[in-house]
VOPAGU-2260 file (C-alpha; in pm, 1 decimal, decimal comma):
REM VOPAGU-2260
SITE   aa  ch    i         X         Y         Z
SITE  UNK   A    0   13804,0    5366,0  -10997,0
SITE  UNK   A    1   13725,8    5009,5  -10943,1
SITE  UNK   A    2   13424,7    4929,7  -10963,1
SITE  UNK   A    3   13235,6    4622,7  -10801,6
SITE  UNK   A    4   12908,7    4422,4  -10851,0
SITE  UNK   A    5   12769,1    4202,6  -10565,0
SITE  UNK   A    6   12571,0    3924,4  -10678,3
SITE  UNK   A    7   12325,8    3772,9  -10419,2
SITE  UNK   A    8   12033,1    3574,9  -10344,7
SITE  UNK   A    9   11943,4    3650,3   -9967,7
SITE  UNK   A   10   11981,2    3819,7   -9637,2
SITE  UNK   A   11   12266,7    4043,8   -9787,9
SITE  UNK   A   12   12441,1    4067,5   -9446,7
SITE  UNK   A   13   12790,4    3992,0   -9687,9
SITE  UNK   A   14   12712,1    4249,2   -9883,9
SITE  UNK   A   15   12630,1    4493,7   -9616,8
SITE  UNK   A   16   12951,9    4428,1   -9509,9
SITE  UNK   A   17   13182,3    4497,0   -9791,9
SITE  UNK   A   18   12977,3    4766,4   -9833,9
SITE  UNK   A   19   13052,5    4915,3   -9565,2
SITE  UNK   A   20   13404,3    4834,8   -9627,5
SITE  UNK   A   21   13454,9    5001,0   -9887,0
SITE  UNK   A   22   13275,6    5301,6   -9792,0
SITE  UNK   A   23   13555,5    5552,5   -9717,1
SITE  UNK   A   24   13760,1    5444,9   -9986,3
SITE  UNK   A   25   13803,9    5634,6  -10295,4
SITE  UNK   A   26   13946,1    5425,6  -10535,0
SITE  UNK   A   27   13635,0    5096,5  -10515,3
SITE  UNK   A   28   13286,6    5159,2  -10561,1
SITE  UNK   A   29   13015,1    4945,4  -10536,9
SITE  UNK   A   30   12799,6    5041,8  -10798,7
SITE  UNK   A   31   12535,8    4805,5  -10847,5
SITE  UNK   A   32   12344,4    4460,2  -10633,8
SITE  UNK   A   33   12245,3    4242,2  -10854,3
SITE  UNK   A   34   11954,9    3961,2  -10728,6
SITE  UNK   A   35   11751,7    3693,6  -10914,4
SITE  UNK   A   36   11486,9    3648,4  -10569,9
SITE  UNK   A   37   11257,0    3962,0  -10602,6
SITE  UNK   A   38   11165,2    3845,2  -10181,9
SITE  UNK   A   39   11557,1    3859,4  -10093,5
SITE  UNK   A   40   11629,8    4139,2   -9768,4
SITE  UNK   A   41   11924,6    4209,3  -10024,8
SITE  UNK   A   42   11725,7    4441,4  -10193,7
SITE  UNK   A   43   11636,7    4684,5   -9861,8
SITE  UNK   A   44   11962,2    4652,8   -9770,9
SITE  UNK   A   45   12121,3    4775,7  -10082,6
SITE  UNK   A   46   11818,9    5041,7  -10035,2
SITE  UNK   A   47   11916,8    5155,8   -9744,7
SITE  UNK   A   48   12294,5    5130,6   -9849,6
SITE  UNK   A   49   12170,1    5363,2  -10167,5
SITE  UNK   A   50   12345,9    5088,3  -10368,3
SITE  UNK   A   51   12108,5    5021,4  -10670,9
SITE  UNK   A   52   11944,6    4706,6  -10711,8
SITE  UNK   A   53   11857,1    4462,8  -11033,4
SITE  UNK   A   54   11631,7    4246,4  -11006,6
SITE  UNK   A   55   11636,8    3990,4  -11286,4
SITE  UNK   A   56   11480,0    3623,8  -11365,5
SITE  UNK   A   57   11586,6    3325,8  -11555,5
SITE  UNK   A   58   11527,1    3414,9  -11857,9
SITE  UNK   A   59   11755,2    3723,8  -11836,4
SITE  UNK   A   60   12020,8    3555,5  -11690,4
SITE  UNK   A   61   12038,6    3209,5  -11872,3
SITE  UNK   A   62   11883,0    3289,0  -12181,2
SITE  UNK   A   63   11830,4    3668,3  -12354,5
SITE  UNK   A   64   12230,0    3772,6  -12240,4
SITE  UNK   A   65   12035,2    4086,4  -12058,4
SITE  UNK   A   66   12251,9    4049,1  -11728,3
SITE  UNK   A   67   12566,7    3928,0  -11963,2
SITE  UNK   A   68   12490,5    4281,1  -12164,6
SITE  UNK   A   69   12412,1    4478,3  -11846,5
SITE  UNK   A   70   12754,9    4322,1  -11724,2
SITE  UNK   A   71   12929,7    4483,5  -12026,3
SITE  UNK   A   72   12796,7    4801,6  -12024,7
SITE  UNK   A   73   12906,6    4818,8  -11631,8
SITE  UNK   A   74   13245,8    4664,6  -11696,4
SITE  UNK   A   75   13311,7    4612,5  -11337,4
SITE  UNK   A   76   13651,3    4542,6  -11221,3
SITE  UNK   A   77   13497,4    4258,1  -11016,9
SITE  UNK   A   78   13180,2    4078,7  -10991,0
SITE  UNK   A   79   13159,1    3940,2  -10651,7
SITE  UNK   A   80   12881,8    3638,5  -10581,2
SITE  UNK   A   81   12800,9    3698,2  -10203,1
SITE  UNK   A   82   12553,1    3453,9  -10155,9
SITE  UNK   A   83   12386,5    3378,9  -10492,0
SITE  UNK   A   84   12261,7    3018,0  -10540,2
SITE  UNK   A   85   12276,0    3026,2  -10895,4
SITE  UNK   A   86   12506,7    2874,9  -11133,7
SITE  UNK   A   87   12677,0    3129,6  -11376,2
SITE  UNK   A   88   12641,3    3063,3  -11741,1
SITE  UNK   A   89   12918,6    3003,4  -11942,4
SITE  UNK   A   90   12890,0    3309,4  -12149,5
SITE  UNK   A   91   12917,3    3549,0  -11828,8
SITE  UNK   A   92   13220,7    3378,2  -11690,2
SITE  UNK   A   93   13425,5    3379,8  -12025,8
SITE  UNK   A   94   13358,2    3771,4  -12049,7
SITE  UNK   A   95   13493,7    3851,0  -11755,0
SITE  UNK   A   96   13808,2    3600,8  -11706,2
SITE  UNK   A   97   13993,6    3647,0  -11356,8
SITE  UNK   A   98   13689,6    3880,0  -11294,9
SITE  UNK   A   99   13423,9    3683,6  -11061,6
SITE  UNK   A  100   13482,1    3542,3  -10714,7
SITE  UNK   A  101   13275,6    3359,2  -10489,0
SITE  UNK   A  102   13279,4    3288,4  -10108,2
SITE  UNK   A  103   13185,2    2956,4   -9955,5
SITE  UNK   A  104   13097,4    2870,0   -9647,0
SITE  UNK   A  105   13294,5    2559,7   -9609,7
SITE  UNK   A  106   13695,1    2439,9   -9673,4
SITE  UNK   A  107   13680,4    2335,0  -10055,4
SITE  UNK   A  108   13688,1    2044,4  -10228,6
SITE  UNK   A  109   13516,1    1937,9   -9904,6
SITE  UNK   A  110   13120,9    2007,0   -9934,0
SITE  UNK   A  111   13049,6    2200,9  -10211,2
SITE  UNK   A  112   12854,8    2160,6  -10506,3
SITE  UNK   A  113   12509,0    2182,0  -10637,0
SITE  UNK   A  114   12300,1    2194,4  -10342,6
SITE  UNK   A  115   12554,4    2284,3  -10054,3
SITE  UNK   A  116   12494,8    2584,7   -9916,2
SITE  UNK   A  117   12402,1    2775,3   -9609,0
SITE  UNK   A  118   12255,3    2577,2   -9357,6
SITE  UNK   A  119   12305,1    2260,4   -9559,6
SITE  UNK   A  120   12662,5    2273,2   -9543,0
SITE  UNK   A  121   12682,1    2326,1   -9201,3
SITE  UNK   A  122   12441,5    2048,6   -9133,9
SITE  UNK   A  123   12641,3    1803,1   -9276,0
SITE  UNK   A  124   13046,1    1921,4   -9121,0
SITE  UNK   A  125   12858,1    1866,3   -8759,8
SITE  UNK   A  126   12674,8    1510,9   -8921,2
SITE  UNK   A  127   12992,6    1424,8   -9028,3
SITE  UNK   A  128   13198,0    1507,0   -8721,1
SITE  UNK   A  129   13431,1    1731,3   -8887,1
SITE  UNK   A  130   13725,8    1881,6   -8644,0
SITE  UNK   A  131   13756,0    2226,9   -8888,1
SITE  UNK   A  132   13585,1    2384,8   -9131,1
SITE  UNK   A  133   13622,0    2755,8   -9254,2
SITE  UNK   A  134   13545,3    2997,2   -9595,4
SITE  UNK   A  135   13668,8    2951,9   -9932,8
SITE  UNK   A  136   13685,2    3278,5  -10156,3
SITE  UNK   A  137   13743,6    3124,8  -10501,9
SITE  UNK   A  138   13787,0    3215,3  -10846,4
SITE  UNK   A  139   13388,4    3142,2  -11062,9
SITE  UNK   A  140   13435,0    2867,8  -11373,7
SITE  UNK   A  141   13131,8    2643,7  -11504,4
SITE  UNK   A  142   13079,5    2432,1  -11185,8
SITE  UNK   A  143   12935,1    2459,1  -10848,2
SITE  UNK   A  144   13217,2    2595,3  -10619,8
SITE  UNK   A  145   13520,3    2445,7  -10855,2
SITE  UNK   A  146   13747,1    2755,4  -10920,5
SITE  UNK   A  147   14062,2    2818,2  -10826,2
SITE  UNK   A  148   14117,7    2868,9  -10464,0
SITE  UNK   A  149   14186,4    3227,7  -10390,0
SITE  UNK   A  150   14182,1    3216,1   -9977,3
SITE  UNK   A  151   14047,8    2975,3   -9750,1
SITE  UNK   A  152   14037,3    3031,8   -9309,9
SITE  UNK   A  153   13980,0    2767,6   -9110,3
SITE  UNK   A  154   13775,5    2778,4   -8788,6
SITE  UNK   A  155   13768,2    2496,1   -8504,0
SITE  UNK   A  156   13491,5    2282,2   -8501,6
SITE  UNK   A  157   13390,0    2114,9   -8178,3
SITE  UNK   A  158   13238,9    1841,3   -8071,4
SITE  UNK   A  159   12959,0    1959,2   -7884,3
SITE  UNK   A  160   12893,0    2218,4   -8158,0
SITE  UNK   A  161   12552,6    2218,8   -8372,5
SITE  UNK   A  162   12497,7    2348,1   -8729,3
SITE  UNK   A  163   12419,8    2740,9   -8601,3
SITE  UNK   A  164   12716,0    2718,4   -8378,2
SITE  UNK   A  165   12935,1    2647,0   -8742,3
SITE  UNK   A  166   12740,2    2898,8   -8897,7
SITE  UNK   A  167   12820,2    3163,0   -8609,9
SITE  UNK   A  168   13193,8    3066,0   -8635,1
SITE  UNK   A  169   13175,1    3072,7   -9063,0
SITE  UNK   A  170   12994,1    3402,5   -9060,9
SITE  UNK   A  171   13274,4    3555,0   -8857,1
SITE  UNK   A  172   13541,4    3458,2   -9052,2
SITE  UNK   A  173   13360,2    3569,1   -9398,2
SITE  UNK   A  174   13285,8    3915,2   -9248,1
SITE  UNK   A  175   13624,1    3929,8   -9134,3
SITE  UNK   A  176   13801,4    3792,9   -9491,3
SITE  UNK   A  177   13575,6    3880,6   -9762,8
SITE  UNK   A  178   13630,8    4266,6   -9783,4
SITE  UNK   A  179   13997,4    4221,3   -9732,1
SITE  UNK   A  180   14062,2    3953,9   -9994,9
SITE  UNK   A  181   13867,7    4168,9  -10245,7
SITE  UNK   A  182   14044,7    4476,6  -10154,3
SITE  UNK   A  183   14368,8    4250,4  -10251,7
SITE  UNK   A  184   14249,6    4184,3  -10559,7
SITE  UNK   A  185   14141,0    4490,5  -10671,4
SITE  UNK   A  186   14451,8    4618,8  -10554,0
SITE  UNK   A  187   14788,5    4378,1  -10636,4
């Protein structure tokens, strides 16, 4: 059984989604959401979901180890960040190497970093009268969205389109991508 933790910080609709994914299949579990907002919709959807939740602050996550030693005890096959704003500490990523994946909402090297996400990055592909932009699923290290490229899909931007008209197109492609990518490397 593989099992899977999502990392994230907001709305959850990612992780509703490769939830729901995964649902029929025997061999992946998602056994555990883990969230540093305590506010995040994240948290009722993993409710709902019957997915259990952690809730954790800085402290445990940057300074005790009490997520790095909750990590352990889970062993997870993969820890999937689905929308979590933080940066991982060093100690996290070096215990589980090949092991943590992120998704971004924009064609990497190309607006990423600390700072761009969400909105934000969408904001500035229309300011910046980008013809494309697309998801990134990448491999976690010690910098904002530096890993190793994993996947990336491209979507057309045009030239009429506005920030939420990106984020429509982006949102498509990560519900359509994310699941499947992580079911590939779960799987190969």
């Amino acid at each position: 059984m593989n099992n899977i933790i999502l990392f994230a910080s907001g709305s959850g609709t990612n992780v509703e989604n490769i939830v729901n994914f995964f649902k029929n299949n025997p061999d992946i579990n998602i056994s555990y959401v883990f969230t540093n907002n305590p506010d995040a919709y994240v948290i009722q959807r993993a409710k709902k979901l019957n997915i259990p939740v952690r809730i954790f602050n800085r402290d445990d996550f940057y300074k005790n180890n009490a997520i790095l030693n909750t990590l352990k005890e889970l062993n997870p096959g993969l820890i999937v960040l689905a929308g979590f704003l933080w940066l991982i500490p060093a100690g996290i990523i070096s215990a589980f190497p090949g092991r943590m994946i992120n998704i971004h909402p924009a064609l990497l090297p190309k607006y990423g970093g600390k700072g761009m996400y969400g909105s934000r990055v969408h904001e500035a592909v229309v300011q910046n009268g980008e013809k494309e932009s697309g998801i990134t699923i990448h491999y976690v290290n010690e910098k904002y969205d530096d890993g190793n490229i994993i996947f990336q899909a491209k979507c057309e931007v045009l030239p009429t389109d506005k920030p939420e008209d990106v984020a429509e197109k982006v949102h498509k492609l990560e519900y359509e991508h994310f699941p499947k990518v992580i079911e590939k490397l779960l799987t190969e």
